[in-house]
C-alpha positions in Angstrom: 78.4 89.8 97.3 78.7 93.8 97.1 77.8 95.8 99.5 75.2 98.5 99.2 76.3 101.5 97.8 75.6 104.0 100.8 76.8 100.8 103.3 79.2 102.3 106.5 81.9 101.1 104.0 81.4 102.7 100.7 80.8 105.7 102.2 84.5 105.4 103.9 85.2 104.7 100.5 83.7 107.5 99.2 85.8 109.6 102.0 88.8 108.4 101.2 88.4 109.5 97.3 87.7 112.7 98.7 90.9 112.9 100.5 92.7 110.8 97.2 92.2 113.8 95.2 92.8 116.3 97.2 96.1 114.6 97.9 97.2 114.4 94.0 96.1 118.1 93.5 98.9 119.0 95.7 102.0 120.1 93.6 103.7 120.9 97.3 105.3 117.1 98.6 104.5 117.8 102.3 100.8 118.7 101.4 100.2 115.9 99.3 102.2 113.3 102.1 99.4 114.9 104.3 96.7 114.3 102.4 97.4 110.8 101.2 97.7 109.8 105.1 94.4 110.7 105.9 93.1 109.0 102.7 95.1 106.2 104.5 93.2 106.1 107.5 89.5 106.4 105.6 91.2 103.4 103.5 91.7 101.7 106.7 88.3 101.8 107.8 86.7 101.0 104.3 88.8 97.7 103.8 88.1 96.4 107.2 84.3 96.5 106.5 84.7 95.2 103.4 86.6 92.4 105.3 89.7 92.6 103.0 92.8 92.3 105.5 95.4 92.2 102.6 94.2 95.5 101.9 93.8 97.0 105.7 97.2 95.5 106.5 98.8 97.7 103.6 96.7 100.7 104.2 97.9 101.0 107.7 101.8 100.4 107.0 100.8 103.1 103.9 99.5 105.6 106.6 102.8 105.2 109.1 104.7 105.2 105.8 102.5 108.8 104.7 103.4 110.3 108.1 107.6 108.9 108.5 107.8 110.7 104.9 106.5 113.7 106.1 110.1 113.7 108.3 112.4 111.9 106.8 113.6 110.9 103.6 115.4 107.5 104.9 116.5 104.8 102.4 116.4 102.8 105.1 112.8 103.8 106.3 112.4 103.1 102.2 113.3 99.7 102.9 112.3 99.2 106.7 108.0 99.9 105.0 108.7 97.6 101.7 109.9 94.8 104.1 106.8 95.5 106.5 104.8 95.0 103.5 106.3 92.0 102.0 105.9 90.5 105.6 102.2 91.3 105.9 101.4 90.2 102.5 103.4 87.0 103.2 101.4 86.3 106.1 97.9 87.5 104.9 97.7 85.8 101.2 95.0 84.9 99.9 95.5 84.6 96.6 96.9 86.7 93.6 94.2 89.8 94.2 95.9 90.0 97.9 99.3 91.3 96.4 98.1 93.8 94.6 97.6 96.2 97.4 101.0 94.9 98.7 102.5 95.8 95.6 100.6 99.6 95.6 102.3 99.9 99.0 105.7 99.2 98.0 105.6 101.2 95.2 104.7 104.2 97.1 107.1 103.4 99.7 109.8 104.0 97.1 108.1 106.8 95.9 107.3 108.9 98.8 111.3 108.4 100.4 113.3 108.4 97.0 111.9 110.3 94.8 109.9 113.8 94.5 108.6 115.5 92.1 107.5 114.8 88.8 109.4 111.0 89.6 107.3 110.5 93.0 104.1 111.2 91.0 104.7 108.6 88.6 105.8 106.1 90.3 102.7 106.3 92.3 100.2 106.3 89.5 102.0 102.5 89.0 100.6 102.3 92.7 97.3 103.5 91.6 96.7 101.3 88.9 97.4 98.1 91.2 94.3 99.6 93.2 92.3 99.7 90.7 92.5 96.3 90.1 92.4 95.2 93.4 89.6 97.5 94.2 87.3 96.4 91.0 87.6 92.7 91.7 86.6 93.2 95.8 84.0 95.5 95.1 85.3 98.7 96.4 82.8 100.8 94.7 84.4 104.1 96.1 87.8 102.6 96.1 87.8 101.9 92.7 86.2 105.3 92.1 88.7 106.5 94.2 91.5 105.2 92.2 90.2 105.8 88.8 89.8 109.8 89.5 93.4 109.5 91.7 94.8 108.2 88.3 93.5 111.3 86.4 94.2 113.8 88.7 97.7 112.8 89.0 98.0 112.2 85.4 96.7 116.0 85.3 99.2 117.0 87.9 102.0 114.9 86.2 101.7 117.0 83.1 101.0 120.5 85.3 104.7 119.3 86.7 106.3 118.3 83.2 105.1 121.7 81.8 106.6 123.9 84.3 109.7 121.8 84.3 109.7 122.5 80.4 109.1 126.0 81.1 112.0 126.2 83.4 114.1 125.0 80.7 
């Protein structure tokens, strides 16, 4: 059953798209790293009234992971987050849904230590579209609004990225 749509957990939902977007605005790395850790922390919240611990488990590995990448840029922090997260989701599944948060996770652990840029961005709109899923079949009403408008914005921001690297050619 859904919550209401102005429960204690939408409306952490509806934070955290607040913070989502603001976070894929950013064309700066460190901003948007900032950004997407407090979005981390409202996801945090949301999930665990929604009762989804799949999805609160990743969040908070996604938040440490959103502030380490702030410092570092560690292969081996890279690997040290997608090994927490294959861990948790080991121990939390509860079916196929359950993974896709996991997978989210993963893929923006690779993206936030490996890559930047244009690459980073991309890799986590893969992310993104995982959560999208996951969020539609638990009925995150913000999180999957969250998500949808995360995918345009950084689709928007992809392109802003492509044209000035096209410019700069």
């Amino acid at each position: 059953m859904m919550p209401s749509l102005l429960s204690p957990a939408q409306l952490l939902g509806y934070l955290a798209l607040v913070f989502g977007v603001g976070c894929f605005l950013q064309t700066d790395d460190r901003r948007f790293k900032q950004f997407m850790a407090v979005e981390c922390l409202a996801y945090v919240l949301h999930f665990w009234l929604l009762g989804q611990p799949t999805a609160v488990a990743s969040s908070l590995v996604s938040l440490g992971r959103s502030v380490a990448a702030m410092y570092s840029r560690s292969r081996w922090l890279a690997a040290l987050f997608v090994g927490l997260n294959l861990a948790l989701g080991w121990w939390l599944f509860s079916g196929l849904v359950s993974l896709l948060p996991i997978a989210a996770s993963c893929l923006g652990s690779l993206a936030l230590f490996l890559l930047q840029g244009l690459q980073m961005r991309l890799l986590m709109l893969a992310g993104t579209l995982c959560w999208v899923v996951h969020n539609a079949l638990v009925g995150s009403v913000g999180g999957t609004l969250l998500e949808l408008v995360v995918a345009g914005v950084n689709g928007l921001t992809i392109w802003r990225l492509w044209r000035a690297g096209q410019a700069g050619r």
